[in-house]
C-alpha positions as CSV (number, residue, x, y, z in Angstrom):
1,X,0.0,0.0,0.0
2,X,2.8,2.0,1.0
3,X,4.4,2.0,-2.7
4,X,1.2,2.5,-4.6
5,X,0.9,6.0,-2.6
6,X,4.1,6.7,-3.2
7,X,3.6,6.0,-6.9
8,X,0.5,8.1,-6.9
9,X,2.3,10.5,-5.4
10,X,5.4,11.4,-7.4
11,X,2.9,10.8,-10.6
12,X,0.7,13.6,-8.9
13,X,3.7,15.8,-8.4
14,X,5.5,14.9,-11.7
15,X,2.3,16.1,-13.9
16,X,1.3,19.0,-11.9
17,X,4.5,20.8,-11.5
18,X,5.5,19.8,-15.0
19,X,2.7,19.8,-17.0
20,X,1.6,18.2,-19.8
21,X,2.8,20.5,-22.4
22,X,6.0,21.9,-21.3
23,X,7.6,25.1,-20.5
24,X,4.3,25.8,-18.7
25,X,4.5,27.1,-14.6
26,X,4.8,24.9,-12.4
27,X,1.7,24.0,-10.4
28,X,1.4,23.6,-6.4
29,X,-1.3,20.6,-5.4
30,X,-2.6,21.6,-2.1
31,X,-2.3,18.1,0.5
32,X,-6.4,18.4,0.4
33,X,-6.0,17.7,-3.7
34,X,-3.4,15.3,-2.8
35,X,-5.3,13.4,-0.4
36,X,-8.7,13.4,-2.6
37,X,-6.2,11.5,-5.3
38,X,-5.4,9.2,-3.4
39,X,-8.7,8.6,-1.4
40,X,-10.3,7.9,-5.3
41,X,-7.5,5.9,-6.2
42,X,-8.0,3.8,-3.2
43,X,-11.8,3.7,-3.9
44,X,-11.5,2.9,-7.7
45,X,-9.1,-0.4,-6.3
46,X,-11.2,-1.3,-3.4
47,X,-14.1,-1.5,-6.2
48,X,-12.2,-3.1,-8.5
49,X,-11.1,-5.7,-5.9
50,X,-14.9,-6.3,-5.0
51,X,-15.6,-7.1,-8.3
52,X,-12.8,-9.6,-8.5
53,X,-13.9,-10.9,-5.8
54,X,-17.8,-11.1,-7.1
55,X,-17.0,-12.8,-10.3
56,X,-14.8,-15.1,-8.8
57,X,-17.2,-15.9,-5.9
58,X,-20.2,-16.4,-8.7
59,X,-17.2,-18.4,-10.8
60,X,-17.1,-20.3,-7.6
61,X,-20.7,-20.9,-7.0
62,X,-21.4,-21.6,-10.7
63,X,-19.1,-24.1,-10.7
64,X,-20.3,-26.1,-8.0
65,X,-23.6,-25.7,-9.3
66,X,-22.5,-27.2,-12.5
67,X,-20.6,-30.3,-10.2
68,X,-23.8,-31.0,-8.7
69,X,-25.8,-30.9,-11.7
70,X,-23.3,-33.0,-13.5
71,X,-23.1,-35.6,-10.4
72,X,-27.2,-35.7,-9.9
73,X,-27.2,-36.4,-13.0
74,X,-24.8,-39.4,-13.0
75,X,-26.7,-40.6,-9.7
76,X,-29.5,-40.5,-11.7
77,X,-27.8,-42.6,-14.7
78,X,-26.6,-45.3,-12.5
79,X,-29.8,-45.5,-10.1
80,X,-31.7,-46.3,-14.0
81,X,-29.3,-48.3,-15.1
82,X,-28.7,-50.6,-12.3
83,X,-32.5,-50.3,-12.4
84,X,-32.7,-51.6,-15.8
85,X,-30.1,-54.4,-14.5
86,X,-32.3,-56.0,-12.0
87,X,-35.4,-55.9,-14.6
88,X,-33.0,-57.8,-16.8
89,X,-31.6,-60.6,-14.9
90,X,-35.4,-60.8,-13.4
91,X,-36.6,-61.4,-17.0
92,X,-33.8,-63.7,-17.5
93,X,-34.8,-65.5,-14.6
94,X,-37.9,-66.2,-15.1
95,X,-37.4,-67.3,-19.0
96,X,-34.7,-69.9,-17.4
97,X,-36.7,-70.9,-14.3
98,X,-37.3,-74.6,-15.6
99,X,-35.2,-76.8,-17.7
100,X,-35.6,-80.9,-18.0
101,X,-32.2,-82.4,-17.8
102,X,-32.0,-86.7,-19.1
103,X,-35.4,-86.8,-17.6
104,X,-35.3,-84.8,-14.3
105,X,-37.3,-81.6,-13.8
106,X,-34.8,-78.7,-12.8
107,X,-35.9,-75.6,-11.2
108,X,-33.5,-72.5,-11.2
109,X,-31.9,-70.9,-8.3
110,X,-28.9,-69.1,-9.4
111,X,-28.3,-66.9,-12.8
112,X,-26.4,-64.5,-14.3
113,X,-26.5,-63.3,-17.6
114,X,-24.1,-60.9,-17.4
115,X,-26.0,-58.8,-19.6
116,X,-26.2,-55.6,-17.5
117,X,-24.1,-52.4,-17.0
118,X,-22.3,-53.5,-14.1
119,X,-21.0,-56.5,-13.0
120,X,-24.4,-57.3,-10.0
121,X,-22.7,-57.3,-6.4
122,X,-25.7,-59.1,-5.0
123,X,-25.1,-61.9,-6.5
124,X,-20.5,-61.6,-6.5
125,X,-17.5,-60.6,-5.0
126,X,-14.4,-59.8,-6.4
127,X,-11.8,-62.4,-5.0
128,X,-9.2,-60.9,-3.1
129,X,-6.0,-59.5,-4.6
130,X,-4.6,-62.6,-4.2
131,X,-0.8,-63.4,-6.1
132,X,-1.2,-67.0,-7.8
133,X,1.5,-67.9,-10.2
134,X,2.7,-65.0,-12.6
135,X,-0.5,-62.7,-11.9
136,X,-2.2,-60.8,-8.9
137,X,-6.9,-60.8,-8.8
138,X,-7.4,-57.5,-9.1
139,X,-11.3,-56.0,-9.0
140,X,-9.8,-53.8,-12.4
141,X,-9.8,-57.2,-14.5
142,X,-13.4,-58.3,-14.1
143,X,-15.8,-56.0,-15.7
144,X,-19.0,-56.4,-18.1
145,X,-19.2,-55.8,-22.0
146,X,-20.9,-56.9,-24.7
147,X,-23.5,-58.6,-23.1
148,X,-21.1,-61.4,-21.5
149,X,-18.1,-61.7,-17.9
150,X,-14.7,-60.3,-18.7
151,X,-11.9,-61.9,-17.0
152,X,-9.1,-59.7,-18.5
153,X,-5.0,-60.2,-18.4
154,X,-3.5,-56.7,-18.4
155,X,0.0,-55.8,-17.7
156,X,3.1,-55.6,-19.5
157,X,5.0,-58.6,-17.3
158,X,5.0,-60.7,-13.5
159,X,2.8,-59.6,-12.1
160,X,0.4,-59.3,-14.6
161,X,-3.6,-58.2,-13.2
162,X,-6.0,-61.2,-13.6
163,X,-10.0,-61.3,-13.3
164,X,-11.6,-63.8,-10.7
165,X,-15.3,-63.4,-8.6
166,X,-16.7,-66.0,-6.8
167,X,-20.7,-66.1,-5.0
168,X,-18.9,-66.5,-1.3
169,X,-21.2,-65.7,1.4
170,X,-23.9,-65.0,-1.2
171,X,-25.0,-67.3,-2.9
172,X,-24.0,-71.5,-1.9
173,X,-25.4,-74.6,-2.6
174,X,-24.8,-78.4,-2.2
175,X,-25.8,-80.4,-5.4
176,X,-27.1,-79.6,-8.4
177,X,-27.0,-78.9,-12.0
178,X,-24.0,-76.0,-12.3
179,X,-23.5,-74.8,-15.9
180,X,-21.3,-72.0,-17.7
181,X,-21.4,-71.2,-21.3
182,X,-17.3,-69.4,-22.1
183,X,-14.9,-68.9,-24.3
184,X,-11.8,-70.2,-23.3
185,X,-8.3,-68.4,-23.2
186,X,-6.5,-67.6,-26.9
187,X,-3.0,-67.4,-25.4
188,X,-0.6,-70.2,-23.8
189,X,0.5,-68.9,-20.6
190,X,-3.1,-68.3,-19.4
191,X,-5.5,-71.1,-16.7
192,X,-9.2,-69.8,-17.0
193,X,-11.5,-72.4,-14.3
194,X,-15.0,-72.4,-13.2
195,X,-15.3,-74.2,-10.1
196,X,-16.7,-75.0,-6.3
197,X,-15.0,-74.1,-3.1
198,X,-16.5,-74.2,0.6
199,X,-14.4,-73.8,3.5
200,X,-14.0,-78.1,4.1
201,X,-12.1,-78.7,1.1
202,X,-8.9,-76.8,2.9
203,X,-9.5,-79.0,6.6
204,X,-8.5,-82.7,7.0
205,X,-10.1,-83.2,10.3
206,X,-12.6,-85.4,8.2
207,X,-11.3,-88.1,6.0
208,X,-12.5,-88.0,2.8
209,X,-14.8,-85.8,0.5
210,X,-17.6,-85.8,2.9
211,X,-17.3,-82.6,4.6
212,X,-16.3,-80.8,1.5
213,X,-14.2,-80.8,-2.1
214,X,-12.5,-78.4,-4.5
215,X,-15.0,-79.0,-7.6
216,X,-13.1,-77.9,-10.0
217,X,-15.7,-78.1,-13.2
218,X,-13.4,-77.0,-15.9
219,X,-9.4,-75.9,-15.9
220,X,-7.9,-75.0,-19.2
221,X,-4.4,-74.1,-19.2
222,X,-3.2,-76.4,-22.1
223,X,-4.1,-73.7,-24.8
224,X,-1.9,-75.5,-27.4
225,X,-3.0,-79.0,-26.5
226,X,-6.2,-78.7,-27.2
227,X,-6.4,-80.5,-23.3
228,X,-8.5,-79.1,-20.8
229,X,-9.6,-81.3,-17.8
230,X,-12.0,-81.8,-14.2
231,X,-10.3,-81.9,-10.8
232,X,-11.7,-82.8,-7.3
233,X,-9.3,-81.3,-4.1
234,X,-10.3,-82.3,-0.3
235,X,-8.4,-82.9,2.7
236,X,-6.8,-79.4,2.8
237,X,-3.5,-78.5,0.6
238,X,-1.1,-79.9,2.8
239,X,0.1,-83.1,3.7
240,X,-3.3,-84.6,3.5
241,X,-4.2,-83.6,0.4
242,X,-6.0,-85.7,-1.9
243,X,-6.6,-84.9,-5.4
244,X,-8.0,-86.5,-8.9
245,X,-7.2,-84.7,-12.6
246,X,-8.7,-86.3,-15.0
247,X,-7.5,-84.5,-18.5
248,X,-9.5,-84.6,-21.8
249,X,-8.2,-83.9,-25.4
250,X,-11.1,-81.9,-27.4
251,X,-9.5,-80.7,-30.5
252,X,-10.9,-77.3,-31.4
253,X,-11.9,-76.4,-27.5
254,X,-10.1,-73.3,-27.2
255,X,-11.0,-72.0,-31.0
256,X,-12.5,-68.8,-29.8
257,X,-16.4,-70.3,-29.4
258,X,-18.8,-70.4,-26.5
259,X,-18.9,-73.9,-25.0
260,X,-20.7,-75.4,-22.3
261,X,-19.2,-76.7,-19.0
262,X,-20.9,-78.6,-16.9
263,X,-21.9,-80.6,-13.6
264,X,-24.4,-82.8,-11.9
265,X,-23.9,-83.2,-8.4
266,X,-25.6,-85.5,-6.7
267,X,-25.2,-86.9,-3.5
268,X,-23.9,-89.9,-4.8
269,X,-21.2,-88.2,-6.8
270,X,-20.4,-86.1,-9.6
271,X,-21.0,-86.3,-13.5
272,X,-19.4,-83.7,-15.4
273,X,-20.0,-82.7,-19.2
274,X,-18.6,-80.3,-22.1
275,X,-21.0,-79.1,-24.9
276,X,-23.6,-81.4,-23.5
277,X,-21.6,-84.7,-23.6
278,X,-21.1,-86.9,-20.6
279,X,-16.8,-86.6,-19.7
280,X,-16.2,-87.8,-16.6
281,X,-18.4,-89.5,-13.7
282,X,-16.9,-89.8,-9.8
283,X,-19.0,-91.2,-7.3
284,X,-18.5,-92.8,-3.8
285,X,-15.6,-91.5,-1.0
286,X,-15.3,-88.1,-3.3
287,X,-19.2,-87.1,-2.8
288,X,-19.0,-83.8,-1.0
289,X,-22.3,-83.2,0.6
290,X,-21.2,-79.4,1.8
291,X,-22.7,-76.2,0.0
292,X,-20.5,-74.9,-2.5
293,X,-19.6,-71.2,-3.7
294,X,-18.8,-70.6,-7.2
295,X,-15.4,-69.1,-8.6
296,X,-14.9,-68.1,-12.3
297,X,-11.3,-67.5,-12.2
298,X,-8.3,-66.2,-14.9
299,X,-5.0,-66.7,-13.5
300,X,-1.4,-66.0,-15.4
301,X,1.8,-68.4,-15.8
302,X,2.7,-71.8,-13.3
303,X,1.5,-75.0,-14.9
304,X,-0.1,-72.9,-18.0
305,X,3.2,-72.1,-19.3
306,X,5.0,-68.8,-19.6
307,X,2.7,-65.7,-21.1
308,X,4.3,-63.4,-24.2
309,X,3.8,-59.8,-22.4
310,X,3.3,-58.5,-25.8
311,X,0.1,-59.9,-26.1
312,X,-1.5,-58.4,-23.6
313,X,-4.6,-56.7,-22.6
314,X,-6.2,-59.7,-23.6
315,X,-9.4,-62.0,-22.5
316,X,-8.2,-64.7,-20.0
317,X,-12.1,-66.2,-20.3
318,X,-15.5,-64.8,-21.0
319,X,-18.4,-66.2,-19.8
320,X,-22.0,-65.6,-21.3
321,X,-23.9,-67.1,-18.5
322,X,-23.9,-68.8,-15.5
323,X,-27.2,-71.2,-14.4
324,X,-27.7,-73.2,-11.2
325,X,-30.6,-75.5,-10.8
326,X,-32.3,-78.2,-8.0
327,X,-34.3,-81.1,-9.0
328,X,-38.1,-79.9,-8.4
329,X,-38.3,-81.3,-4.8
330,X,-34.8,-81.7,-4.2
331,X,-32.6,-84.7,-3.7
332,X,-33.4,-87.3,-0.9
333,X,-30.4,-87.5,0.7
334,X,-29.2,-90.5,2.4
335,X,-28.9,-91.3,5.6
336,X,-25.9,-90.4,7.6
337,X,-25.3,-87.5,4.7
């Protein structure tokens, strides 16, 4: 403040005793003149300051108006589309309620088409960011497009970011028909599975299958094998672990297609099928009688092979729909199950 009066003051006293147009007398400004300069000086900056101050304040305001506006408006957009999601998969439901499978009447109690905006958390979970292999789960890798699941690969080397969800503590079920219709990975280097885990198949305080199994329904790491294959787990994952593989060779399996994957489980045991054909039946000591969750997993590298960074984003698996049914009236379970 104390330079601008001095400014205003030796301009002042440079153009009065001067003068504009030379040679002229020099003129005397009396301190009342003075001060009156400097008092509208100060008033033409306070006002000019105010107004600052006003357009940046209704800047301010406008702004914020225009946030809110823009995030009602997205509120708004999700709330309909999430909206239009539920009256989807309801629809969907309904359509797929029924189904007759080699003579038994089905009734449906868990689908997703995957045909909405946004992957449905009532019905998943993102599995945790857990590190398997050459890859990490990370929530950024499962997403919805196109009408079906997208369990991505991204990255550019270890450790790569792989899709996986699973129905834990949502939806789980002992028995049943369990079907997914995928496309299976287009890269060696990649293990895309849809399977059953419950808490029993990682405790070996019961012998056996009884109490609970790894159901693995489909693994396909072989991509240049043309080998995918079943699996059953129980007994934990450490020295009592018991396990079965039982690998199949279906030229043409990973050729970019949907396929079906399949599995009755009854509780005698469990038949498993691909495209509707009968692969692989277990029955007896390995009949888990525990409700299941289900996992559709992506995961990078270990017994898949090495994956060439250069090809990645890519899809580790899509899936178009998952469906689980009951036998109208259930099973009649034996005794001692």
């Amino acid at each position: 403040m104390k330079q601008y009066k001095h400014a205003l003051a030796w301009i002042l006293s440079v153009t009065l005793l001067c003068g504009c147009s030379g040679g002229g007398e020099a003129q005397t400004v009396s301190s009342e003149e003075y001060a009156e300069s400097v008092r509208l000086a100060e008033q033409s900056r306070a006002a000019a300051e105010s107004e600052s101050q006003r357009l940046a304040e209704e800047s301010r305001l406008a702004a914020e108006e225009e946030s809110r506006r823009l995030e009602e408006e997205a509120a708004a957009l999700l709330a309909s589309q999430i909206e239009e999601d539920r009256e989807m998969a309801l629809r969907d439901f309904e359509e797929n309620r029924y189904t007759t499978f080699d003579g038994v009447d089905y009734e449906l109690t868990f689908m997703d088409s995957f045909n909405g905006h946004y992957l449905d958390m009532e019905k998943w979970e993102y599995c945790p960011n857990w590190e398997r292999d050459d890859c990490i789960w990370m929530e950024d890798a499962a997403y919805l497009e196109d009408g079906a699941l997208m369990l991505a690969v991204t990255g550019d080397g270890v450790p790569y970011h792989a899709g996986a969800i699973r129905t834990k503590g949502l939806f789980e079920q002992a028995y049943g028909y369990w079907e997914v219709r995928a496309k299976l990975p287009q890269a060696e280097g990649i293990n895309a599975a849809f399977w059953l885990m419950c808490e029993g198949a990682g405790h070996a305080e019961v012998s056996g299958a009884a109490d609970g199994a790894e159901i693995d329904i489909i693994e396909a790491p072989h991509h240049d094998w043309s080998q995918v294959q079943h699996a059953l787990h129980c007994d934990g994952y450490e020295a009592e672990h018991k396990t079965l593989n039982y690998p199949i060779d279906i030229p043409g399996i990973y050729d970019d297609e949907w396929h079906t994957f399949a599995l009755l489980w009854t509780p005698e045991g469990y038949y498993f099928y691909i495209d509707g054909e009968n692969t692989w039946n277990k029955t007896g000591k390995w009949a888990s009688h525990a409700p299941c969750y289900a996992k559709l997993t992506a995961c990078v590298g270990g017994w898949a092979g090495e994956l060439d960074p250069s090809l990645t984003p890519l899809m580790g698996m899509q899936v178009d729909y998952i469906k689980v049914y009951l036998p109208v009236g259930g099973y009649e379970i034996p005794a001692g199950k």
